[in-house]
N, C-alpha and C positions, 0 to 999 in steps of 0.2 A: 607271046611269052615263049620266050627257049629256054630250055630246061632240061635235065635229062628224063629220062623214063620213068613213069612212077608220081613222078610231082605234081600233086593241085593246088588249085587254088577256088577258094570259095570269097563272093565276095561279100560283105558283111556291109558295106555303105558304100555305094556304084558313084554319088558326086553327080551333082545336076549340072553343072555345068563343066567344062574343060579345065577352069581355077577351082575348081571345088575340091573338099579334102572328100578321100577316098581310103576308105578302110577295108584289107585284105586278109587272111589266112590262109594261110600255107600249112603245104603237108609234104616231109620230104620222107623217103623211106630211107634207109641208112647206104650210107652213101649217094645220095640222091642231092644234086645241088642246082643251082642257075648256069648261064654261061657268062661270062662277063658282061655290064651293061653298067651306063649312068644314069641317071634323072639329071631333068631339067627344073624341077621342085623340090623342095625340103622332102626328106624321109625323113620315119624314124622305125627300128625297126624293136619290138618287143617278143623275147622269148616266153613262149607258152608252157608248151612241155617237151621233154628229151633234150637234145646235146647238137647243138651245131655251131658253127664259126661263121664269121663275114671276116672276108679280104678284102684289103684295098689297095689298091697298085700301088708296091711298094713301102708298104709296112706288114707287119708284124701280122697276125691275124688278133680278131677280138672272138673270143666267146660269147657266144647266144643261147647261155643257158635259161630256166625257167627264171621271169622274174628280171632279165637283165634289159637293159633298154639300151640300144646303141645307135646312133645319129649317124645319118646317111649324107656329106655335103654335096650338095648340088654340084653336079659334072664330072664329079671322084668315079674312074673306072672300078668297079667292084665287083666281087660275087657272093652269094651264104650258100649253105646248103649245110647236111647234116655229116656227122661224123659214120665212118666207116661201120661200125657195127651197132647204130643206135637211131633212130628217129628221129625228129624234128618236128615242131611246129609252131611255127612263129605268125605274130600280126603284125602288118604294116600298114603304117598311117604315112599317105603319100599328100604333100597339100600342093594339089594343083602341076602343071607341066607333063612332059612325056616320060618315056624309058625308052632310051635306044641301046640295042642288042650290038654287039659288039661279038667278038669270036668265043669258037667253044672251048672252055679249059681243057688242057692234053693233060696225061693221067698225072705229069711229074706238077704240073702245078695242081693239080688236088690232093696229093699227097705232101708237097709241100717237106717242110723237119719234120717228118714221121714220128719219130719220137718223142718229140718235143709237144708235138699237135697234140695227139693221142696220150699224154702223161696228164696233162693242163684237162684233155676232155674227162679221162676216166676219175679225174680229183676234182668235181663238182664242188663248188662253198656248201658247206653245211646248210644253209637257209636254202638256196636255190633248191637243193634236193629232196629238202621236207616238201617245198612246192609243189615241187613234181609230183612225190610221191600223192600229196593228198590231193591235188589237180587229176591223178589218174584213178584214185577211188572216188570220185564227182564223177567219172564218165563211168565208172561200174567197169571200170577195165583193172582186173582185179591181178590180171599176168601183168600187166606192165608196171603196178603199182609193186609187185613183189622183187623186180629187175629192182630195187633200190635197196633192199633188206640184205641180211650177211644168211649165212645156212643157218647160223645159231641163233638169229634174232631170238629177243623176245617180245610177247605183246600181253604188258600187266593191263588189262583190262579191270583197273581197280575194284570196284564192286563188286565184279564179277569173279574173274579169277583170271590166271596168266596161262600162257601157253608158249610153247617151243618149237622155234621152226618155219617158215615158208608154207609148208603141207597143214601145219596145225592154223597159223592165221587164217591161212586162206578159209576154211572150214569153220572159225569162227567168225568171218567178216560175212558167209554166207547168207545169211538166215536174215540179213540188215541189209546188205547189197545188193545179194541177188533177188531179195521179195520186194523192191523199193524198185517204182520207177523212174524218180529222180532223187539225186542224190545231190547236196549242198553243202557245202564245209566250208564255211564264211570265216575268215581269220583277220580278227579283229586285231591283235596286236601279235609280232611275233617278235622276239629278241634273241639272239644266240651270242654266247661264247666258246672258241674255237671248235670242237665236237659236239658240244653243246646248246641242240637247240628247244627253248620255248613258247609254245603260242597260248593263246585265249582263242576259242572259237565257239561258234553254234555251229553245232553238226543238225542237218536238217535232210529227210526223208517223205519222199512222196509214197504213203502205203495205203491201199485201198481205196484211193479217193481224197484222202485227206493229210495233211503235214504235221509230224511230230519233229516236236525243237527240243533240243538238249544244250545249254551251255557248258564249255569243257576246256577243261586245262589240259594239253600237253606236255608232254616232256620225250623228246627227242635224242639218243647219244648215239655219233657216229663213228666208225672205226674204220682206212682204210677205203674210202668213201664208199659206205652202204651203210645203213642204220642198225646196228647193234642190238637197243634197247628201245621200244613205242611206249611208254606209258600215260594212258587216258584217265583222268578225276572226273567223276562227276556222279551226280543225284539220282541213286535207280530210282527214286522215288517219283521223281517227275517224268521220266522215262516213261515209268508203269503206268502212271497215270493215263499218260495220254493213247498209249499200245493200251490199254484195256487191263492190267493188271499182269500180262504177258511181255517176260525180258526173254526173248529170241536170241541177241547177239550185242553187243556193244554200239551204238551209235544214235541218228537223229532226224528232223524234218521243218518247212516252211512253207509260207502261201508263195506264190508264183511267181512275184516279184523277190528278189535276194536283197536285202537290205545292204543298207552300202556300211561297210567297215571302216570304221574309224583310225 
C-alpha cells in the first residue's frame, strides 16, 4: 500500500481466496491520501466519517463525505484521501483482482482548484453531516462530534431542558457518553429539507453491564454548514425506567447485536 504518512488501514473481511470480495478501512489524517493506483476488480468506495475526495484521471473530483458511496471502475487511474484540514475514513469493498501502485501525487495535483475543492468540502449536505456528527458520538469522540456545531448552537434536550454552546453540550452529553461503554445511535429513517434535517432513532447505551434503549425523534437545522439547532423528543419515562429512576444526561442503550434499520 502507498500512501503518505499517517494512513491505515484495518482490514475488516481479508477474502479467502484472490476472487474473493474484501472489505477495508481506512484512516486518513487531514491531508493524508493514496498515490495514484488502479484495480483490476470492482471497487466501491463508502464514506464513514470526516471529509475527503477521490480523483480520477481527468475528471472533476467526487466527494467522500459520510454516507456517500462512489464506484471505483476497473483500470481507472485514481487517488482519495482526506481534505486539508479534516480527517477521513472510508470503507472499501474491493471484489476480487489487484491494485497496482502507480506514482506519488506532487503537491499541485493534491491541491488541485483550491478553491473550488475546499468550498464543495467545507459545504457538507445537510444529511451527510448529521451522519457524521452522530457517527462521531457512537465512538464517544465527543471533540470531533462538536467540529460539526456553530459556537451558538443550541441542544433542546426536550425533557430535559436546553442549553447553549459547544462548552455547555459537551457537559451535558457527559454523564451519557462518557459513563457509557458503548454507544449506538441506530437511525431508522432520516429525511431532510434543504437545512433541515429529521431522523427517527434508537439511541442505545452500554451502562454497567447492561443496555438501555430510548426511541427518539430529531430535529436538526443547519446554517453555513455546522448545525445551529439539535433538538431530541423523547420519553423520560422509559429512560428512567431502565437507568433506575436516575436521568443523568439525555440519551440511550442495546444488547450487542445493532438491530438493522429499516
Amino acid at each position: 500500500m502507498r500512501v503518505t504518512p499517517g494512513v491505515t488501514r484495518t482490514s475488516i473481511v481479508a477474502g479467502a481466496s484472490p476472487e474473493a470480495v474484501r472489505v477495508d478501512r481506512f484512516h486518513y489524517p487531514p491531508g493524508g491520501h493514496t498515490h495514484w493506483h488502479l484495480h483490476t476488480g470492482e471497487q466501491v468506495l463508502y464514506g464513514e466519517s470526516g471529509r475527503g475526495w477521490v480523483q480520477f484521471d481527468g475528471q472533476e473530483r467526487a466527494r467522500l463525505d459520510p454516507g456517500r458511496v462512489v464506484p471505483v471502475p476497473v483500470g481507472v487511474r485514481h487517488w482519495h484521501g482526506a481534505v486539508p484540514d479534516e480527517s477521513l475514513v472510508h470503507i472499501a469493498v474491493t471484489a476480487g483482482g489487484d491494485t497496482e501502485w502507480l506514482g506519488e501525487l506532487t503537491p499541485e495535483e493534491y491541491a488541485g482548484d483550491a478553491e473550488a475543492d475546499r468550498s464543495v468540502a467545507r459545504e457538507p449536505d445537510p444529511d451527510g453531516l448529521v451522519r457524521a456528527f452522530i457517527a462521531a458520538l457512537e465512538g464517544r469522540d465527543v471533540d470531533s462530534a462538536l467540529t460539526y456545531v456553530s459556537d451558538d448552537v443550541v441542544y433542546d434536550n426536550v425533557p430535559v431542558g436546553s442549553v447553549t454552546g459547544p462548552t455547555a453540550v459537551r457537559a451535558a452529553l457527559a454523564g451519557v457518553i462518557g459513563g457509557s461503554k458503548h454507544v449506538q445511535w441506530v437511525i431508522h429513517h432520516q429525511v431532510g429539507r434543504g437545512d433541515v434535517v429529521m431522523n427517527e432513532r434508537l439511541d442505545r447505551f452500554l451502562v454497567d453491564g447492561r443496555w438501555i434503549e430510548v426511541p427518539v425523534a430529531g430535529l436538526f437545522v443547519l446554517a453555513r454548514g455546522r448545525i445551529t439547532l439539535w433538538r431530541d423528543y423523547f420519553d423520560l419515562e422509559t429512560y428512567r425506567r431502565q437507568r433506575g429512576g436516575v436521568m443523568t444526561a439525555p440519551v440511550t442503550v442495546p444488547p450487542e447485536g445493532r438491530p438493522a434499520a429499516s
